[in-house]
C-alpha positions in Angstrom: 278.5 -100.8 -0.4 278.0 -104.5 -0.3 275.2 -106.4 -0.2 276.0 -107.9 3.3 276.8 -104.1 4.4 273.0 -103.0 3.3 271.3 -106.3 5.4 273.2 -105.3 8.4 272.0 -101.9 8.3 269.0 -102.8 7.0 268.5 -105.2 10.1 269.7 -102.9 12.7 266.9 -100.0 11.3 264.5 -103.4 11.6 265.7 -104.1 15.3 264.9 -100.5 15.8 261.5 -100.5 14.4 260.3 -103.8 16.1 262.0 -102.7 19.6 260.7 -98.8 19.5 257.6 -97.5 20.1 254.9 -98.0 17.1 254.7 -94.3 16.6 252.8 -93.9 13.5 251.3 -97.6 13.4 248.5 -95.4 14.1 248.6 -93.2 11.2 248.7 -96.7 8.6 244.7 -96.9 7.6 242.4 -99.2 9.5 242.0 -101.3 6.1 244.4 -103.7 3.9 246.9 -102.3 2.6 247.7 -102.4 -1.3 250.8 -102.8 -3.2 250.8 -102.1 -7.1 252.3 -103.8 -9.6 252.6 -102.7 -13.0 252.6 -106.3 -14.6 250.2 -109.0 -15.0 251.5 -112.2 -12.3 254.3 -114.5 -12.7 256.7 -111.7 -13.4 259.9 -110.6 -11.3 257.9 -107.3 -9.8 255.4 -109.7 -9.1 256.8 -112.6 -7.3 259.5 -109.6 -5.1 256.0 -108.1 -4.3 254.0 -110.9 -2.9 257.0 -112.1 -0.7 257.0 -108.4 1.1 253.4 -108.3 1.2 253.4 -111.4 3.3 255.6 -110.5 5.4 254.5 -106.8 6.1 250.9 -108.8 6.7 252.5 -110.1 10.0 254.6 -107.4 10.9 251.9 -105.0 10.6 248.7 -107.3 12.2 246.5 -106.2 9.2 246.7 -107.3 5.3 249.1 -106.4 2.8 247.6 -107.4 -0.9 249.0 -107.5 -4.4 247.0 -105.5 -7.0 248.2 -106.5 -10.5 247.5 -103.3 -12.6 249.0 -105.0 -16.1 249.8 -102.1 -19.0 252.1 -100.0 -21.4 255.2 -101.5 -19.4 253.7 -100.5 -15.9 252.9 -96.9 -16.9 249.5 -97.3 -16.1 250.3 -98.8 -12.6 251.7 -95.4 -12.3 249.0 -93.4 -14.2 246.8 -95.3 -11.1 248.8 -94.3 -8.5 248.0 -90.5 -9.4 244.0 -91.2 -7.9 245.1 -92.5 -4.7 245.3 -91.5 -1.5 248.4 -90.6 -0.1 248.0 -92.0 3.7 249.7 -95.6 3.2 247.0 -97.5 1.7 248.1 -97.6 -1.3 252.2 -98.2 -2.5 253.7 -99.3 -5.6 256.3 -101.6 -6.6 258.6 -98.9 -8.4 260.9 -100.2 -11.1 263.3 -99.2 -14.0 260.8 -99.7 -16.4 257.8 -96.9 -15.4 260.3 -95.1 -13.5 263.5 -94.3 -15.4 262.7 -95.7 -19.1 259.6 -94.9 -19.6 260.0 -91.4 -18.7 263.4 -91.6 -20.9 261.3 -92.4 -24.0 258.0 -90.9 -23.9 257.1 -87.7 -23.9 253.2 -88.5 -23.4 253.6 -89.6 -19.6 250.7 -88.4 -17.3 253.1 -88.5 -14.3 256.6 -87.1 -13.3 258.7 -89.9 -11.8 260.2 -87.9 -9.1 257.8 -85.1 -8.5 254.9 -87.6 -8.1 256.2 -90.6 -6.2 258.0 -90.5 -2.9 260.8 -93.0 -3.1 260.3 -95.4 -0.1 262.6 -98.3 -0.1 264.9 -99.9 -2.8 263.7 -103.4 -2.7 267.2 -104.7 -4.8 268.8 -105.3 -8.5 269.1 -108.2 -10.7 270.7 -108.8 -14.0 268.8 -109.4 -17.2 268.8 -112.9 -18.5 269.3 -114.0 -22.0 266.9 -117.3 -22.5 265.8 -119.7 -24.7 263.2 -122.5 -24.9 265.0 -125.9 -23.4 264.0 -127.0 -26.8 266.7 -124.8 -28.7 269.0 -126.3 -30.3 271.0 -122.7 -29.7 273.7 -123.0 -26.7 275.9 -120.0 -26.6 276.1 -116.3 -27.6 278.2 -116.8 -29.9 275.0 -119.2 -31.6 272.4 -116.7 -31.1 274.6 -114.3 -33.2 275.2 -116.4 -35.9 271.7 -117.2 -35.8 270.3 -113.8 -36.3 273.0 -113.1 -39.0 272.3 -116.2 -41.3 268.2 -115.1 -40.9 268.4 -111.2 -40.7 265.0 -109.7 -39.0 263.5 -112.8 -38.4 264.7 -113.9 -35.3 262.4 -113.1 -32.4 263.2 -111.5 -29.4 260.4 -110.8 -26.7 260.1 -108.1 -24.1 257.4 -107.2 -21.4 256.6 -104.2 -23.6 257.9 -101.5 -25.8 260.3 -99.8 -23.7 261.2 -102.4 -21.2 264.3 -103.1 -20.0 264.0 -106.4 -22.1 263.6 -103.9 -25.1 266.3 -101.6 -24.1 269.1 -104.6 -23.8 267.3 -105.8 -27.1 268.4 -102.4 -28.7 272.2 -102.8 -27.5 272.4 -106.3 -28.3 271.1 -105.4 -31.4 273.8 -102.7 -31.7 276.9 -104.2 -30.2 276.5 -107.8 -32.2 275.5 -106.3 -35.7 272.5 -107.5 -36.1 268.5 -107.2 -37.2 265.9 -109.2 -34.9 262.4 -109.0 -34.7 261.0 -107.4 -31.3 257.6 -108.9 -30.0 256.3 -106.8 -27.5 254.0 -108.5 -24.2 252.2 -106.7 -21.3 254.0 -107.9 -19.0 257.2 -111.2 -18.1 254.3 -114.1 -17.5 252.7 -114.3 -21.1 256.4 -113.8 -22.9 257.5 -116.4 -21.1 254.2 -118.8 -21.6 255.0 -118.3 -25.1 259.3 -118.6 -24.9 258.6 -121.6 -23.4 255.9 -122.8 -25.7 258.8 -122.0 -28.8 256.5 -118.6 -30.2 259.5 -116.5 -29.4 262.9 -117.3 -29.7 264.9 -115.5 -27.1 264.4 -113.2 -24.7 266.5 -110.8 -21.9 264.2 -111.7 -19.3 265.0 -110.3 -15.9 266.5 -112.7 -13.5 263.7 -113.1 -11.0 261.0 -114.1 -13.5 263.3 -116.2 -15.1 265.0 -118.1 -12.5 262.0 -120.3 -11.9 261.7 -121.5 -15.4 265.3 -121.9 -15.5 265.3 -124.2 -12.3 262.7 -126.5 -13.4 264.8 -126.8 -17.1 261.9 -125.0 -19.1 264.5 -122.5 -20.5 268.3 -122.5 -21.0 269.9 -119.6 -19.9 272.8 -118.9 -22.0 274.0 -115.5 -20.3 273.7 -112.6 -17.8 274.3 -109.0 -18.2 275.5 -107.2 -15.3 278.9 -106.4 -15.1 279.9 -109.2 -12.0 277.9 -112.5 -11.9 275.4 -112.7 -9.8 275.1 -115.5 -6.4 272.2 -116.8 -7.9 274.4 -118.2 -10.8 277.7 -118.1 -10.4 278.8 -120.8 -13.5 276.8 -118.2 -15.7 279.2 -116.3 -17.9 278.5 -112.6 -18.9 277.3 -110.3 -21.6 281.3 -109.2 -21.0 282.8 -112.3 -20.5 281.3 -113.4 -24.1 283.1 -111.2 -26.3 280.0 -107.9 -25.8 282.7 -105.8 -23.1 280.0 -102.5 -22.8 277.1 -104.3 -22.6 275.3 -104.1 -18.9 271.7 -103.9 -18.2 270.0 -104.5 -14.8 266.7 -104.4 -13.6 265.9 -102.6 -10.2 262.7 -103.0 -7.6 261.4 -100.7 -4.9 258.4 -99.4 -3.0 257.2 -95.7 -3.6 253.9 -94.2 -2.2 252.2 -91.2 -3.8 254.2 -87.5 -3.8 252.1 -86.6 -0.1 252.5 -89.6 1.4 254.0 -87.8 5.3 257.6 -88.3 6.0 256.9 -89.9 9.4 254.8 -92.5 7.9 257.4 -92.7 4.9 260.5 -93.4 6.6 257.9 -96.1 9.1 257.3 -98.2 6.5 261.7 -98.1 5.0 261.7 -99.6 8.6 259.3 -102.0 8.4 260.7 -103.2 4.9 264.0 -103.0 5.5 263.4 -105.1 8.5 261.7 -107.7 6.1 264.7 -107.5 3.9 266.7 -108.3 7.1 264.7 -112.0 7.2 266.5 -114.9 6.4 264.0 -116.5 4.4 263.4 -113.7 2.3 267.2 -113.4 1.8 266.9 -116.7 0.5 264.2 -116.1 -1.6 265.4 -112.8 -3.1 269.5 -114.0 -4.0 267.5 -117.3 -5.5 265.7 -114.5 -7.8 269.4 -113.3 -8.7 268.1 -109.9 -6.4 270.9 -108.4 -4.6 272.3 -105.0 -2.9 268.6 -104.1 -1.7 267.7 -101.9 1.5 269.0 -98.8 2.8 267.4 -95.3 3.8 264.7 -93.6 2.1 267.4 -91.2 0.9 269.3 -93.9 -0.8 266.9 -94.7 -2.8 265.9 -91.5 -4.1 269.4 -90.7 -4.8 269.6 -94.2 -6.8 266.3 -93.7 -8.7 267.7 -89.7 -9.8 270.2 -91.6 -10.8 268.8 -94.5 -13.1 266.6 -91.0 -14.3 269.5 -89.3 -15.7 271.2 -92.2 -17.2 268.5 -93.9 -19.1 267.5 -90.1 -20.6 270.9 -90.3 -22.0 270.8 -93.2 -23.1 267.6 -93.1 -25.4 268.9 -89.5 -26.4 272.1 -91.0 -27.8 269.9 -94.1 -29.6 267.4 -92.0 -30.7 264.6 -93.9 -29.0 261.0 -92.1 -28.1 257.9 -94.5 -28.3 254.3 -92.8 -27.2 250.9 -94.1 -27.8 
């Protein structure tokens, strides 16, 4: 289904919400509201989380806040999550990194990604970026391969931490080009890109929200994307694919999830509420600038979607050979 298909229904559910009754406004806590994310701000959870949380602020008369709970590539966001009460005052930003790759990789998790998280909401998806400092003299692919096979293991790459999605698309690109780089982990997209920008690290596959800022104001050069299609956001911006790499697709992924017990009226309230945000035109705007697309839907999409990402990723590091604990 189509981006445009998923706002439509996503707006209808939010005409619905706003029109009907406020049956279980009731059951959201008399006191603000938090929404977790599992990386320190300026990243891409980050900036997706503070648009919904102003907007949920107004739809629901009472304050939505950010709480930035930076660590072990949002695991411990997660780990959190475990202590809190499951009656809506506390939700997390849900993503492919503590939710489908970490679980792929390490067997030392404290939490279950499906048996202790109620999927609420996919908030959208967004390629990965590959970037640069706008000081590189490095312009293409095709460059960055030459690059790292003239100075074998010594060309850095960054991620937001071991097991990232950064890391994973590190791994392939690593793979599919032939080549030996040096990974530099970070807790988290705003200090890797501080120091990418600052010419510490080299490259980086940075997702496309945190990126798309830097990229606009011609602090880093992206040189390309790695979903399979292009995305709106940057349409003159060839692909992984399109640049000679023809298996090579990653994509980050945003939602909302509340703790396993969070009640099913109250669950599917707040897919409303946030599919009605979703259905905004200024957050539209705001989330196909970020290169964040084919959001929305029913709770039930989104837990069949997060299974899904589950599965694949524990192939994935099977067939690679990848487990990282501690």
């Amino acid at each position: 289904m189509q981006r445009r298909q998923f706002i439509h229904a996503a707006g209808a559910a939010g005409i619905t919400a706003l029109g009907a009754p406020r049956l279980s406004a009731q059951t959201l806590p008399n006191t603000p509201i938090r929404l977790v994310v599992g990386f320190p701000p300026g990243g891409g959870a980050d900036a997706l989380a503070r648009v919904v949380a102003q907007k949920l602020t107004g739809l629901w008369n009472q304050q939505v806040v950010v709480e930035n709970k930076a660590g072990a590539s949002g695991t411990l966001a997660a780990d959190y999550m475990l202590q809190q009460p499951a009656d809506g005052s506390v939700l997390i930003v849900s993503n492919i990194n503590s939710h489908a790759l970490a679980p792929a990789v390490r067997t030392n998790l404290r939490y279950d990604a499906e048996r202790d998280f109620v999927p609420v909401a996919l908030l959208g998806v967004t390629p990965n970026v590959l970037i640069t400092s706008a000081s590189s003299p490095v312009k293409s692919v095709k460059e960055v391969v030459a690059l790292c096979k003239a100075q074998p293991g010594k060309i850095s790459f960054g991620s937001a931490g071991p097991g990232t999605i950064q890391h994973f698309a590190i791994e392939m690109f690593k793979l599919q080009a032939g080549v030996d780089v040096l990974h530099v982990p970070y807790k988290g997209s705003g200090p890797l890109l501080t120091d990418l920008i600052g010419g510490q690290i080299q490259f980086t596959f940075e997702t496309m929200t945190a990126a798309t800022p830097h990229v606009k104001n011609g602090r880093v050069v992206a040189l390309a994307q790695t979903r399979g299609k292009r995305s709106k956001a940057y349409p003159d911006l060839p692909t992984m694919k399109e640049q000679g790499f023809a298996d090579f697709e990653t994509m980050n992924w945003y939602g909302i999830s509340g703790p396993a017990k969070l009640p099913t009226a109250l669950t599917r309230k707040i897919n409303q509420d946030v599919n009605a945000v979703l259905a905004m035109a200024d957050v539209q705007e705001k989330f196909e600038g970020f290169g964040v697309e084919d959001g929305g839907g029913s709770v039930e999409r989104y837990s069949s979607f997060t299974h899904g990402e589950i599965a694949k990723w524990a192939k994935v590091a099977k067939d690679a050979r990848v487990s990282i604990d501690g």
